[in-house]
C-alpha positions in Angstrom: 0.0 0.0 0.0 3.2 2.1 0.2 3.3 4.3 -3.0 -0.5 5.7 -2.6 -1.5 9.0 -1.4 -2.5 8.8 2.1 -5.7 10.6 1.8 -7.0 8.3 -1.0 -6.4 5.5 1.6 -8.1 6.6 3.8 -11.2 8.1 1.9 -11.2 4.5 0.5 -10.9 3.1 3.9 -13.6 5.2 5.2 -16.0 4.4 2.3 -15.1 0.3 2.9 -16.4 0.4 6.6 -19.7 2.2 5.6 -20.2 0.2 3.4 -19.5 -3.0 6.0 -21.6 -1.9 8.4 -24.1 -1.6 6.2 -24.4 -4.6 5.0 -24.4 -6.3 8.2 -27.1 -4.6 9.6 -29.1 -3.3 6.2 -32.2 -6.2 7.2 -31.8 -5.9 10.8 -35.4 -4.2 12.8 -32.9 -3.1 15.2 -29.8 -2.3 13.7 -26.6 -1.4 15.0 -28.2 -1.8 18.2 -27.2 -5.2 18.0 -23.4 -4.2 18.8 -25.0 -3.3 22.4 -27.5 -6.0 22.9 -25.6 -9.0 22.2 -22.5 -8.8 24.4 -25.3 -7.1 27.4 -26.9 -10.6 26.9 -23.9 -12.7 26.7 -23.2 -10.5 30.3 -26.6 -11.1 31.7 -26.0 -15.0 31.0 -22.8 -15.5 32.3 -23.6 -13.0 35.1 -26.8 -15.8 36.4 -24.2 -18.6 36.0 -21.2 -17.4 37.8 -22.9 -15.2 40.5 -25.9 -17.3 41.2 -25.4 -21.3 40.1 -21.3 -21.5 40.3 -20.6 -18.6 42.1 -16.7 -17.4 41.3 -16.7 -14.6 44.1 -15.5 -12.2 42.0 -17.1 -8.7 42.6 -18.7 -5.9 40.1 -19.4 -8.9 38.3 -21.1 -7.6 35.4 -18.3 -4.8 34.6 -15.7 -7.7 35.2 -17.5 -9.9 32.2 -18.3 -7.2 30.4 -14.6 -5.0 30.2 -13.7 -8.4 29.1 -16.1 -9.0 26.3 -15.8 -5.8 25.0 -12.5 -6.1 23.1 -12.9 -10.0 22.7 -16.2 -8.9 20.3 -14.0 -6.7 18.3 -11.3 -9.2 18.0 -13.8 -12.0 17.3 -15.6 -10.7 15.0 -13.3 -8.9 12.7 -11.6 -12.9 12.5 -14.7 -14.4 11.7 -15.7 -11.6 9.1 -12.3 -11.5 7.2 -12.4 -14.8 6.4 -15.2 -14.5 3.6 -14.9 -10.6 3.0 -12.6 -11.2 0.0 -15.2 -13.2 -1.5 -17.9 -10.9 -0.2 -16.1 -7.9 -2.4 -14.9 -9.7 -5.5 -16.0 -7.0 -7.2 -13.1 -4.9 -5.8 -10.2 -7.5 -5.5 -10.9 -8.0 -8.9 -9.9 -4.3 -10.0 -6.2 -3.8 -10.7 -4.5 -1.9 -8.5 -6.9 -1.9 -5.8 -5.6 -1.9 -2.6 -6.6 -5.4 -1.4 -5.3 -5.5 2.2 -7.4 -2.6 3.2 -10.4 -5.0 3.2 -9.1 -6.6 6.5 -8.3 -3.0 7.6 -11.9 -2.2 7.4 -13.4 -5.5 8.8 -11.0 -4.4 11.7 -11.7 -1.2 11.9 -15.5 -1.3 11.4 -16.0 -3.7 14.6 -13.8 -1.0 16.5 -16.5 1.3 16.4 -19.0 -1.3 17.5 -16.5 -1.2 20.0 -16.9 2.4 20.5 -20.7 2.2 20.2 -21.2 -0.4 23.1 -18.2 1.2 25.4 -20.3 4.1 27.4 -22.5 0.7 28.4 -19.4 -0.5 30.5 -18.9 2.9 32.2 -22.5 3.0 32.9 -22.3 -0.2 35.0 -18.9 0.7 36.2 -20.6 3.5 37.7 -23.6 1.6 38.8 -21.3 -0.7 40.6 -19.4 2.4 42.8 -16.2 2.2 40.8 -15.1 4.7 38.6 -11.3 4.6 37.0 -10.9 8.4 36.3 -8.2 10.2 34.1 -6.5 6.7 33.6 -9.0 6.0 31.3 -7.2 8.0 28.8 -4.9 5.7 28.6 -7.3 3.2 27.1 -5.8 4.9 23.3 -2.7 2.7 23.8 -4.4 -0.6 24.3 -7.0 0.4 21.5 -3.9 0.8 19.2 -2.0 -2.3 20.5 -5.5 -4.3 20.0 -6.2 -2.9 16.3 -2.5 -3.8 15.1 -2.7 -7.5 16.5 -6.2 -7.6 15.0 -5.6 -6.4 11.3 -2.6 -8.8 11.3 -4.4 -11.8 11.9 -7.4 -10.8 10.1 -5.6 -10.0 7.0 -4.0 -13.7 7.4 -7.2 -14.6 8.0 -8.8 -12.8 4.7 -6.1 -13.9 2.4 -6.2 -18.5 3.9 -10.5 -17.4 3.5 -10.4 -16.9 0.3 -8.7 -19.8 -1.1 -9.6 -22.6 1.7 -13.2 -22.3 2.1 -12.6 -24.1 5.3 -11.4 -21.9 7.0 -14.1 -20.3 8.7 -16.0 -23.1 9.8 -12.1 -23.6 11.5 -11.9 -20.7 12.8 -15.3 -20.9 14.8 -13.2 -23.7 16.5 -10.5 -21.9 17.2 -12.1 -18.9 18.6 -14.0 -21.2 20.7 -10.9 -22.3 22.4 -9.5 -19.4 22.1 -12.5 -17.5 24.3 -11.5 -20.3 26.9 -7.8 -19.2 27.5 -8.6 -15.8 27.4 -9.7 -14.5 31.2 -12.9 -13.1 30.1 -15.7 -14.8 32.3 -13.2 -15.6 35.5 -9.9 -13.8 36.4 -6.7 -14.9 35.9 -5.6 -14.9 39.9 -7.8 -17.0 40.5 -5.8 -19.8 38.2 -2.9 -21.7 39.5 0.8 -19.6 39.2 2.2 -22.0 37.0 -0.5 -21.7 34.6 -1.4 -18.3 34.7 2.2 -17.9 33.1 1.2 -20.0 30.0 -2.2 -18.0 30.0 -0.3 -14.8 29.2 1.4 -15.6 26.3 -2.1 -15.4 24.9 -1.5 -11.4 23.4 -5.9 -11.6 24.0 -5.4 -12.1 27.5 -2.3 -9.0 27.9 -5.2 -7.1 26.1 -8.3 -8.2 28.3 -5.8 -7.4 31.8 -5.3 -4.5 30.3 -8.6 -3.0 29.5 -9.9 -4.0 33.1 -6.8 -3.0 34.9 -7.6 0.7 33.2 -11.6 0.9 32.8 -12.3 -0.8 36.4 -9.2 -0.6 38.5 -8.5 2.6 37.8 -4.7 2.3 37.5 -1.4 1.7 34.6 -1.6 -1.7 32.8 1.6 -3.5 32.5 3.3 -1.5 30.6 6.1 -4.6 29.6 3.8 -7.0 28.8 1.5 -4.6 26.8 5.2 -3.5 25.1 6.5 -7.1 24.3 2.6 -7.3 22.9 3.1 -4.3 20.6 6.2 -5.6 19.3 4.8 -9.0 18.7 1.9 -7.6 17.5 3.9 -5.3 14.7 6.2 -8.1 13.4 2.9 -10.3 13.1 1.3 -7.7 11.0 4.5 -7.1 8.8 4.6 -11.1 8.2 0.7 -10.9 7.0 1.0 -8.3 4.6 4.1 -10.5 3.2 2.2 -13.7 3.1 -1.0 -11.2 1.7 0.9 -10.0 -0.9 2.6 -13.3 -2.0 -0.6 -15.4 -2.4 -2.5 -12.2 -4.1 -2.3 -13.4 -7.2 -3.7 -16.8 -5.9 -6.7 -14.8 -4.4 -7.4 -13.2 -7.3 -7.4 -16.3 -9.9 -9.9 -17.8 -6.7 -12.1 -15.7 -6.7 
């Protein structure tokens, strides 16, 4: 994508996640609503099961689960919706010259502002639960951009393996499965053993989910190092994508 004139990128950009979201939610009754609704009932489900059937003592439940989901949705999502959107806009990979990997981009960047549209929900039950993290929430930025570049890299892996292994997707809903499992969302990672807790956090998901809570409901720094060492992981991951992208392009386009 080096080469093109930054504004065009991003008026092209801009235009690909309209467009996104639009289709999406074009035959939905309530819309984009939906980016607020669904993770409140995923909330609301695990809240009856680990408060009330298997209780995990954990307190401000709901704003536990929920700082948690939040950037697990975006990460999900965008996975699961790269792997068909090259064959969802064939019309565009088709045209010479078109900036392919900014397909991904948008899938990414489109569920970030689900993100964005669900977020004031968590600070209204942060609230409603007497906690309230203050000016550290501006730091919330830096895991945003940490989270968006270890997104877009897997996604546009993701994109480019959906495109010409159809099953890939139906592998993926495997994997995120899993996935969702090692990732302290639904219980906190104290509460597991030392020696596994160590393995836990190689998982860049889990750096990102500690992160977000440690900011939005404990009102202090996340670990910087381990939110560093994911950064850098996270940039070399994305480098190695758009290389792989660019050398099975011409693959993508004959597949589609």
């Amino acid at each position: 994508m080096s080469g093109r004139h930054p504004a065009l990128l991003y008026d092209v950009l801009h235009a690909l996640v309209v467009r996104e979201l639009h289709v999406r939610y074009k035959s939905s009754v309530l819309g984009i609503l939906w980016a607020v609704l669904s993770p409140l009932g995923t909330v609301a489900i695990l809240h009856l099961l680990f408060t009330r059937i298997v209780p995990l003592g954990i307190p401000h439940y709901a704003s536990f689960v929920y700082a948690g989901l939040l950037p697990w949705t975006w990460f999900q999502s965008a996975l699961f919706t790269s792997a068909g959107t090259l064959l969802d806009h064939r019309d565009l990979v088709r045209m010479p010259f078109f900036p392919r990997p900014l397909l991904p981009a948008a899938v990414t960047a489109s569920n970030f502002l689900l993100y964005l549209l669900a977020f004031p929900v968590l600070l209204a039950l942060v609230a409603m639960e007497g906690v309230w993290p203050g000016e550290t929430l501006l730091l919330l930025p830096a895991v945003w951009l940490v989270q968006a570049v270890f997104t877009m890299a897997l996604a546009t892996l993701v994109a480019a393996l959906g495109a010409l292994v159809r099953d890939v997707q139906h592998l993926l809903g495997v994997v995120l499965v899993l996935w969702f499992y090692l990732t302290p969302i639904f219980y906190g990672i104290d509460r597991v053993q030392s020696s596994e807790a160590r393995w836990l956090l190689l998982n860049p998901m889990a750096i990102l989910v500690q992160a977000h809570r440690a900011i939005a409901l404990e009102g202090r720094s996340p670990d910087w190092g381990a939110l560093g060492a994911c950064a850098l992981v996270s940039g070399g991951l994305l480098a190695a994508a758009l290389a792989v992208f660019r050398a099975l392009e011409h693959l993508v386009i004959e597949e589609v």
